[in-house]
N, C-alpha and C positions, 0 to 999 in steps of 0.2 A: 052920769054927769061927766066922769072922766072921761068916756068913751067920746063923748059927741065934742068934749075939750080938745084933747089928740085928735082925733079925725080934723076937725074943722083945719087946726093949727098946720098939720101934716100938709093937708091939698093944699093949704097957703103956702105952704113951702116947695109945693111942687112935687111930693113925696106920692105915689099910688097906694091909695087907704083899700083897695078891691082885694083881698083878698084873705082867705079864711084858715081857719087850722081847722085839721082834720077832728070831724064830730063824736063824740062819746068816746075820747080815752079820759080815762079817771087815774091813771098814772102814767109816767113816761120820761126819761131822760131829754132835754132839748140842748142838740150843739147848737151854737150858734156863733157865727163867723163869717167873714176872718176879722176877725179881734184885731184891728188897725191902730186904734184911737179912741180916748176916754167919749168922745162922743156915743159910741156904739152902747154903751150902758144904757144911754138916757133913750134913745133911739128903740134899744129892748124893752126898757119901761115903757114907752109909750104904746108900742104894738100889743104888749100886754095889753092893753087896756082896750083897744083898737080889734086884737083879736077874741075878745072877752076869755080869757083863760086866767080867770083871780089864782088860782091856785098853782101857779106856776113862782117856783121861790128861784133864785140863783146863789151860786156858791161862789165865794170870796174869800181872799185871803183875808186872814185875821188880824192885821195890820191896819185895813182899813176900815174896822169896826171897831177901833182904839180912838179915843180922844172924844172929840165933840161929834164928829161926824155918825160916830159908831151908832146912834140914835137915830139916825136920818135910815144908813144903810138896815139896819133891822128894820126898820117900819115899813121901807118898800120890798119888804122878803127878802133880806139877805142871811144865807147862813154861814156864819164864819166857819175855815178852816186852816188848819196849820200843815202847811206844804210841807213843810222842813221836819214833821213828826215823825218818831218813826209808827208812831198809833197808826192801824192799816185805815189810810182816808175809804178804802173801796167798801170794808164792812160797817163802818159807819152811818155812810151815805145811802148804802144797803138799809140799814137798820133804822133810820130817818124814812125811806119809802114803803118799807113794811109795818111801818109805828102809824100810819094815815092812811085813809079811803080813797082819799080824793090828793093828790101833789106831783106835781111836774116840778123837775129839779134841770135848772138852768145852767150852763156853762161852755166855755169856750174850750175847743178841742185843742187850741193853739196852750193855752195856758198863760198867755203873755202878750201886750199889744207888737213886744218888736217879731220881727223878720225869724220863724222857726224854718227847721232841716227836717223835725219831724214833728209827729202829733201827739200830744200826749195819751194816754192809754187809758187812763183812769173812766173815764164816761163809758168806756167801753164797757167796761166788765164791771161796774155799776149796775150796767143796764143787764145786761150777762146774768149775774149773778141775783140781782131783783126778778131775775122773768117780764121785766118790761121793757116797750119799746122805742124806739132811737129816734126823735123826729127832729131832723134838719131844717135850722131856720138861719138862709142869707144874709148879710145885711148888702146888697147891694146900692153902692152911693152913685154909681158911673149913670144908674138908671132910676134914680131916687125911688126906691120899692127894698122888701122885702120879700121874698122868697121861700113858699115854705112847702118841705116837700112830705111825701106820701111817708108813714111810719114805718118802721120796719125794727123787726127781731132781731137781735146778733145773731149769726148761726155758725154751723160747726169748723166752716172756713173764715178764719180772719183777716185773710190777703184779700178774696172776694167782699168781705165788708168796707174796707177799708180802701180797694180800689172805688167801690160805691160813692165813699165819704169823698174821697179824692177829688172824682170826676164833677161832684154834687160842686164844690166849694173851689175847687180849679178855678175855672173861668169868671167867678162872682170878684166884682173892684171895691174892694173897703173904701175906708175916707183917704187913706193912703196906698196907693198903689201897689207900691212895692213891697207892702207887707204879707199881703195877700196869699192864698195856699198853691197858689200855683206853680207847678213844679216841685213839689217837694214830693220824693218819693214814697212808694208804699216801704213801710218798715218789716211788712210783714212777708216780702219778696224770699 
């Protein structure tokens, strides 16, 4: 019922509902960006629904699972985390995708909606370190669509990864422009 809600809602908005995630991963890291504007959450919710992948959760600061809302944010899969800790976030989130069969763990490479220089690292070596794989999801606004690309493993080079990630998330226009990944160098040069 959600599916055919977002879908309809989408194409009234002009949004392209065609398009699919990749079939039979039962686990997987998903970046998704560039993280412009609170819009993109709701945006992620819906293709969730749209791409049928229930078991895709995303990670939040723990800030915004405080107060009244914190009820709202768990219900649609969010799992709080303390940025600021020094508890390692990497074996944790490790430890959350080895504790299940079946979970895609959602979040934004940028870490932040404003204007980054670089990427955050954490997804990476999540994914690294779990043995699963990295599936890139755009949000492109300039072309009302989402974007979602082929899976892929980390491998032994991480300049090659991450010019990948780069090149993938470059040229894609959030809801704000200039927030966007483009141009920010590989860090791993």
């Amino acid at each position: 019922m959600r599916r055919l809600f977002w879908t309809w809602l989408f194409r009234l908005l002009g949004w392209d509902t065609h398009v699919r995630f990749p079939p039979g991963l039962k686990k997987c890291v998903i970046i998704a960006g560039p993280h412009t504007h609170w819009m993109d959450f709701f945006v992620g919710l819906a293709y969730r629904s749209i791409l049928q992948i229930p078991s895709a959760r995303f990670l939040g600061k723990k800030e915004l699972f405080a107060g009244p809302l914190g009820f709202f944010f768990r219900w649609v899969g969010g799992i709080p985390v303390d940025r600021s800790s020094k508890q390692n976030l990497v074996d944790q989130v490790v430890s959350v995708l080895d504790s299940q069969s079946e979970i895609m763990i959602a979040l934004s490479p940028e870490g932040t909606r404003q204007k980054v220089d670089r990427l955050r690292t954490g997804f990476y070596y999540i994914a690294k370190k779990a043995n699963v794989p990295i599936v890139m999801i755009g949000f492109d606004f300039l072309h009302r669509r989402i974007i979602v690309a082929d899976p892929f493993y980390p491998g032994e080079n991480s300049r090659e990864d991450f010019d990948r990630i780069l090149h993938f998330f470059g040229p894609i226009q959030g809801k704000i422009p200039g927030r966007g990944m483009g141009g920010i160098p590989n860090q791993f040069l």
